[in-house]
DOSE-877896 format. One record per residue (C-alpha): x, y, z; residue number from 1. Coordinates in steps of 0.1 Angstrom, whole numbers, padded with zeros to 4 digits. Layout:
BEGIN
NODE     px     py     pz    i
NODE      X      Y      Z  NUM
...
// end
This chain:
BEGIN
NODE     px     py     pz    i
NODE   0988   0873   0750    1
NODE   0988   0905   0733    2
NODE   0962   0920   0710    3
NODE   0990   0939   0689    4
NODE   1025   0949   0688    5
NODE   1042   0981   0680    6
NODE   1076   0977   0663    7
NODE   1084   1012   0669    8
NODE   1089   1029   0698    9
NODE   1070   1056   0710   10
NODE   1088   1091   0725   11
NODE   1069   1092   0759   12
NODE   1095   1106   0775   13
NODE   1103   1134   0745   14
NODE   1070   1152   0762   15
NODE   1073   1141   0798   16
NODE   1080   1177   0811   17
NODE   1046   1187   0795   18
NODE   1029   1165   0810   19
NODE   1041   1167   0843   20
NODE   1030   1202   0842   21
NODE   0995   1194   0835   22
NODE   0999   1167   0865   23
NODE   1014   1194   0885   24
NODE   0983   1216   0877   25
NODE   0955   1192   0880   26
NODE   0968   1177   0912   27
NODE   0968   1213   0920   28
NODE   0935   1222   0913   29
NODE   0923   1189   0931   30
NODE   0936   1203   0968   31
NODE   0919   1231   0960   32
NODE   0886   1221   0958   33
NODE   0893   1195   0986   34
NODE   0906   1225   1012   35
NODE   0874   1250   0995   36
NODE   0848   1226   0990   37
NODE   0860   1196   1009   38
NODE   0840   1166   1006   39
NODE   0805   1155   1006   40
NODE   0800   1128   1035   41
NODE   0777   1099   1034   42
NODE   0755   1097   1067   43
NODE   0780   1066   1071   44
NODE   0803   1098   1080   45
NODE   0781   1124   1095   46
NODE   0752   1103   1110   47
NODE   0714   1109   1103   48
NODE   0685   1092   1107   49
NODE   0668   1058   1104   50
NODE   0632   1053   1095   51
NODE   0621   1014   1091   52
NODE   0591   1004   1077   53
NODE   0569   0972   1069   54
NODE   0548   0971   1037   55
NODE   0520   0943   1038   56
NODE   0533   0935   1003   57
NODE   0565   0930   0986   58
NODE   0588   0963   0989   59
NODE   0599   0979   0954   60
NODE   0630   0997   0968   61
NODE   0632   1020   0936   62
NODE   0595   1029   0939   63
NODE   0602   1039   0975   64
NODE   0635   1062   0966   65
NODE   0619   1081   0940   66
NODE   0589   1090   0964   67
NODE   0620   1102   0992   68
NODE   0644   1115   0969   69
NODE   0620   1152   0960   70
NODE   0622   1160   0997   71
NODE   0652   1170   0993   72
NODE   0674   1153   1018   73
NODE   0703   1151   0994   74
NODE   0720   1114   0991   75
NODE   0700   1086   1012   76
NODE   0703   1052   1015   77
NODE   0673   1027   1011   78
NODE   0674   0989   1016   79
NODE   0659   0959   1025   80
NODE   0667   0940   1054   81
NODE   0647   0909   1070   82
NODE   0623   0902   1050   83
NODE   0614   0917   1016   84
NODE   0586   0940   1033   85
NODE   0610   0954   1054   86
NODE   0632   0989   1044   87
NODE   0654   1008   1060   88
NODE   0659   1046   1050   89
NODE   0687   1064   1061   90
NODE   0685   1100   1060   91
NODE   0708   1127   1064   92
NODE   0709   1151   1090   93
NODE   0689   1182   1080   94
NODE   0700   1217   1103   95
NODE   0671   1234   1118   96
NODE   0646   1197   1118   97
NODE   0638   1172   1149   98
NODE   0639   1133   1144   99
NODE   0600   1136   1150  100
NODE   0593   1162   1117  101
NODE   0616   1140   1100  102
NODE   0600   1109   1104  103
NODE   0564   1119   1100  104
NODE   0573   1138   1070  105
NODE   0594   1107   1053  106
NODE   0562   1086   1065  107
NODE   0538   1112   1054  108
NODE   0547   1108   1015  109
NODE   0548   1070   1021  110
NODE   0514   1067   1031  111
NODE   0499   1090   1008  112
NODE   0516   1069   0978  113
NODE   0495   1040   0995  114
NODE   0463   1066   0991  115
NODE   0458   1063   1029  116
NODE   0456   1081   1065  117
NODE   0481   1084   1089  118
NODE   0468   1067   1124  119
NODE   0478   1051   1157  120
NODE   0471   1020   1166  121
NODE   0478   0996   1197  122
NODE   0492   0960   1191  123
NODE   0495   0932   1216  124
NODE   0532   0917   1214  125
NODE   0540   0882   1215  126
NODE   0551   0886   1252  127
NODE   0522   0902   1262  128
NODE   0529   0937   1260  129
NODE   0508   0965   1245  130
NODE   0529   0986   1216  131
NODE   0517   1016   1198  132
NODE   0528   1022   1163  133
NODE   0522   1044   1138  134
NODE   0504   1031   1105  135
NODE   0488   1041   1075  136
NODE   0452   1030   1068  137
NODE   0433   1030   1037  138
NODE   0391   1042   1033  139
NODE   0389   1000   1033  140
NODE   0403   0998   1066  141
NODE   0438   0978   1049  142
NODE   0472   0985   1066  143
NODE   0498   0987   1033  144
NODE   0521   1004   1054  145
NODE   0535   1006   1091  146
NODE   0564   1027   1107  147
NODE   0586   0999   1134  148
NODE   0613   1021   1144  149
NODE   0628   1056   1140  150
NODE   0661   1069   1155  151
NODE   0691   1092   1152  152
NODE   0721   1077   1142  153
NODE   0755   1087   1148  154
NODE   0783   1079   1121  155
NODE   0796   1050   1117  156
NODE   0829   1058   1114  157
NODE   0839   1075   1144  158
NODE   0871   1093   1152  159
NODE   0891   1061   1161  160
NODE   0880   1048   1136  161
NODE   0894   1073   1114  162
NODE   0925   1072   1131  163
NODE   0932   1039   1128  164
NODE   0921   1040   1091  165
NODE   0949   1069   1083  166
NODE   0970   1046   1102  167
NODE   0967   1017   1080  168
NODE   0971   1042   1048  169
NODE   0998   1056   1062  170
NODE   1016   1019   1066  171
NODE   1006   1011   1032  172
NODE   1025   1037   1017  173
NODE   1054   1031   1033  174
NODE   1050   0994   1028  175
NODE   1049   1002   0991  176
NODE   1080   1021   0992  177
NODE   1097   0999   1013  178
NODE   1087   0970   0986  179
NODE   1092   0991   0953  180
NODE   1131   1001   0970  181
NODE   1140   0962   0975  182
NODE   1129   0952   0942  183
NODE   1142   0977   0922  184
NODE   1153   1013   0936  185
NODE   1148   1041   0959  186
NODE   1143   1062   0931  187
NODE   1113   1040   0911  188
NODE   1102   1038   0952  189
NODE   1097   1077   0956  190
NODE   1081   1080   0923  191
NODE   1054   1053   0925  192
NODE   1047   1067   0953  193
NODE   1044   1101   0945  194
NODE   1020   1084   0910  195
NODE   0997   1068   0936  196
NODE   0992   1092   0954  197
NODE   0983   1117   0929  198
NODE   0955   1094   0919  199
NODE   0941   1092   0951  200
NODE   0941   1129   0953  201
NODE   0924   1136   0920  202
NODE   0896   1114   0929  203
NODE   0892   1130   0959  204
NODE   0898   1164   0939  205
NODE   0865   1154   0912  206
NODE   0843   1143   0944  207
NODE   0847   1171   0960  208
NODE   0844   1194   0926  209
NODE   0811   1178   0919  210
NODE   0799   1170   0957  211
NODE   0794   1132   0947  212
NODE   0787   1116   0981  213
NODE   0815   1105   0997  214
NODE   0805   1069   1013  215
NODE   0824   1040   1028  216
NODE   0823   1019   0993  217
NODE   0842   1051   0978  218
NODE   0869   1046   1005  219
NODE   0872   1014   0993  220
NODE   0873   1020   0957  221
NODE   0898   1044   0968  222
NODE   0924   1018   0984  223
NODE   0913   0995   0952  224
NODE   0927   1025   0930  225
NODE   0958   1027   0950  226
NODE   0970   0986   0949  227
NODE   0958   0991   0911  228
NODE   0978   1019   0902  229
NODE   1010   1005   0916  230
NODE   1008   0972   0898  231
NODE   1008   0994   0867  232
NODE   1037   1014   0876  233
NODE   1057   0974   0890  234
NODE   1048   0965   0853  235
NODE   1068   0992   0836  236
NODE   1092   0993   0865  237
NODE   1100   0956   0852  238
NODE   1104   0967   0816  239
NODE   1127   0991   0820  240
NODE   1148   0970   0841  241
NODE   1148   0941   0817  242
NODE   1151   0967   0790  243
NODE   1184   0976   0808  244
NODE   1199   0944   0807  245
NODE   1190   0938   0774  246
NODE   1199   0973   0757  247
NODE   1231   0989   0768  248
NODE   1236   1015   0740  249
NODE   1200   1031   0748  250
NODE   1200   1059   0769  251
NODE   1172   1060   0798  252
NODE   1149   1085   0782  253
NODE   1149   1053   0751  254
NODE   1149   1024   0779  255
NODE   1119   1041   0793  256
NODE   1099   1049   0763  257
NODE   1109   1010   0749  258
NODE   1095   0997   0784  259
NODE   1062   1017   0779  260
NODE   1058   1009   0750  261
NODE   1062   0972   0751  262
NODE   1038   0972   0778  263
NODE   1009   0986   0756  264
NODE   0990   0957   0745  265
NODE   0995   0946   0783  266
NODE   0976   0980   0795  267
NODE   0950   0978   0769  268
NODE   0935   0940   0777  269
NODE   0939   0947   0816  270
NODE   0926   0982   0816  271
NODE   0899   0978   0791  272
NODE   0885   0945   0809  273
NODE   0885   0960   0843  274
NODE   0865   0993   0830  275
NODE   0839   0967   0810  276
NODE   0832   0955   0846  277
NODE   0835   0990   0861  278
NODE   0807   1005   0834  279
NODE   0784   0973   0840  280
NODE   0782   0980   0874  281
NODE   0784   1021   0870  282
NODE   0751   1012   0841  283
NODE   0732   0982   0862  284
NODE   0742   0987   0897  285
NODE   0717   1010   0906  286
NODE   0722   1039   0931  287
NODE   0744   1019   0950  288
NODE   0772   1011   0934  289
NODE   0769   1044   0911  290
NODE   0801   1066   0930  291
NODE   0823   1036   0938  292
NODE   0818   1027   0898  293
NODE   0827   1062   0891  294
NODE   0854   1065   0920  295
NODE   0868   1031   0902  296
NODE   0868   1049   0865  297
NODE   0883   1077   0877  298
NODE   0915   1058   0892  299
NODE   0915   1034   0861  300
NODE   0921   1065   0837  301
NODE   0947   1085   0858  302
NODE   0966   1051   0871  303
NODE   0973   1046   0829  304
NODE   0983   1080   0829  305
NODE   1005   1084   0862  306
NODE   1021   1055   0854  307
NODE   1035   1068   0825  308
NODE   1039   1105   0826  309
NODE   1042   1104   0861  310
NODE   1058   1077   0878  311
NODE   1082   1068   0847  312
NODE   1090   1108   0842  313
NODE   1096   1114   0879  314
NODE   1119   1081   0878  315
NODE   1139   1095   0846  316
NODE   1141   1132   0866  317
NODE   1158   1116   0894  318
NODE   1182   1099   0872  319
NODE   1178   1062   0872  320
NODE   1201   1044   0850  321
NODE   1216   1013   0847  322
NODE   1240   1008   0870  323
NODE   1214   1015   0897  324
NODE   1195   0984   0888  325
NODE   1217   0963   0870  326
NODE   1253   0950   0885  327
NODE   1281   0950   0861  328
NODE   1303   0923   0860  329
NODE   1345   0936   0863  330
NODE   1353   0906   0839  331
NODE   1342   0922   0806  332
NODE   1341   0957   0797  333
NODE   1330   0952   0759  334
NODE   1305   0978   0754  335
NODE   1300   0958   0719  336
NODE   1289   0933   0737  337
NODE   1254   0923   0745  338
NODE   1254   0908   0769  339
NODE   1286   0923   0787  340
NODE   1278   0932   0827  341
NODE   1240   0915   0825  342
NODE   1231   0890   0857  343
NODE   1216   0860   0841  344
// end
């Protein structure tokens, strides 16, 4: 299905070296605010602190992270879980504060929101067995609020972890190149590579530019961006080999530039209906789906654009050309003919 044709091919490739200098610099200026600024960990990286609390009513969520969010902890994380009185806040770590001022200063603004008093107060388990908690009471003696459990978290992703996660990246890549060279060629291998990777590196350039919190769904969208961006690049890698086959006057600056843009209307209905889904969720998703929407954007634009001025340029640099994906038959050598050294 396409949603237009062009009949004319566009020059790409006529201004491929300028834009593999503004590549160059951008993926440039990306490792530089990663190595100056580095990025800005979730709790799911650095650890912090849990706070659980049970409303006597219904839990609004929102209501409770715009009471948290003026203290100044920087990203948190608040949820329900069991029941929907139950939340769970996770707070960062803040330098210089114990888990105790933490707590009763997170539990503090929650009960005065609830107009109430801070108090302890001894309960009789199911088992028998005398607990104290901390609650908040009202001037009529109600209990909106109650504090079950506080502790200090370490991250979640710990150094194996981490290891083993830069383990699997590091097979993917090589899996990809391994896959890209059997298909087509070590040259369109090393320069999807080199494209996917520059995507991944920008993303992690605007995060840490901007300190967006770098959580576990960003990973992800990460290692969505990278399977993304290479199905791009297999696209027009397919083009121009079909585009070889079928065009043996046109040099491989034309091939290229005929494969892109034959390819357009493809990129257009598959781009623009991922980022519809991408903005839904970056406009309703809430706080948390809000940097994995923007990680996501982020790799939709650049794959579009490192899979033309990067990968395809890098491809044309290193001097693919027909004979390097196309076998040529010994019984013709017609170059008038069409179809003279094509594999059917």
């Amino acid at each position: 299905m396409e949603f237009f044709r062009i009949k004319r091919d566009i020059p790409f490739m006529k201004h491929a070296l300028i834009f593999n200098v503004v590549s160059f610099l951008t993926f440039a200026a990306a490792v530089f605010f990663l190595a100056t600024k580095g990025l800005n960990y979730s709790i799911e990286f650095t650890g912090g602190t849990v706070v659980e609390v049970e409303y006597a009513h219904p839990a609004d969520v929102q209501h409770t992270r715009e009471l948290i969010e003026p203290m100044g902890f920087g990203e948190i994380q608040v949820q329900k879980f069991g029941s929907s009185r139950d939340v769970m806040l996770r707070l960062p770590v803040r330098p210089g504060q114990k888990q105790t001022e933490v707590v009763g200063q997170v539990f503090a603004v929650l009960c005065k929101a609830e107009q109430g008093s801070i108090e302890q107060k001894s309960y009789v388990s199911e088992q028998g067995e005398t607990i104290s908690k901390t609650v908040c009471v009202t001037a009529q003696g109600a209990e909106p609020i109650k504090l079950s459990r506080s502790e200090v978290v370490g991250p979640s992703v710990g150094d194996e972890l981490a290891a083993d996660a830069a383990k699997a990246l590091a097979f993917t890549v090589v899996g990809i190149m391994i896959y890209l060279a059997f298909r087509f060629e070590w040259k369109f291998s090393v320069a999807g590579i080199i494209a996917n990777l520059h995507d991944v590196v920008i993303i992690l350039g605007f995060f840490a530019f901007f300190q967006w919190e770098f959580s576990l769904s960003v990973l992800a969208a990460v290692l969505a961006v990278l399977g993304y961006s290479v199905n791009e690049s297999v696209v027009i890698f397919d083009r121009v080999r079909e585009a070889f086959r079928k065009y043996r006057k046109l040099t491989t600056q034309e091939v290229i530039d005929h494969a892109i843009t034959s390819t357009m209307s493809r990129t257009v209905i598959t781009h623009g209906s991922t980022q519809l889904m991408v903005l839904s969720m970056l406009i309703f998703g809430g706080p948390t789906l809000k940097y994995f929407a923007v990680a996501l954007t982020i790799g939709i634009l650049f794959g579009i654009y490192s899979s033309v001025f990067v990968a395809a340029a890098i491809a044309m640099w290193l001097g693919v050309k027909r004979e390097d994906l196309v076998k040529v038959s010994a019984k013709t050598d017609d170059p008038d003919d069409p179809h003279a050294g094509a594999v059917v």
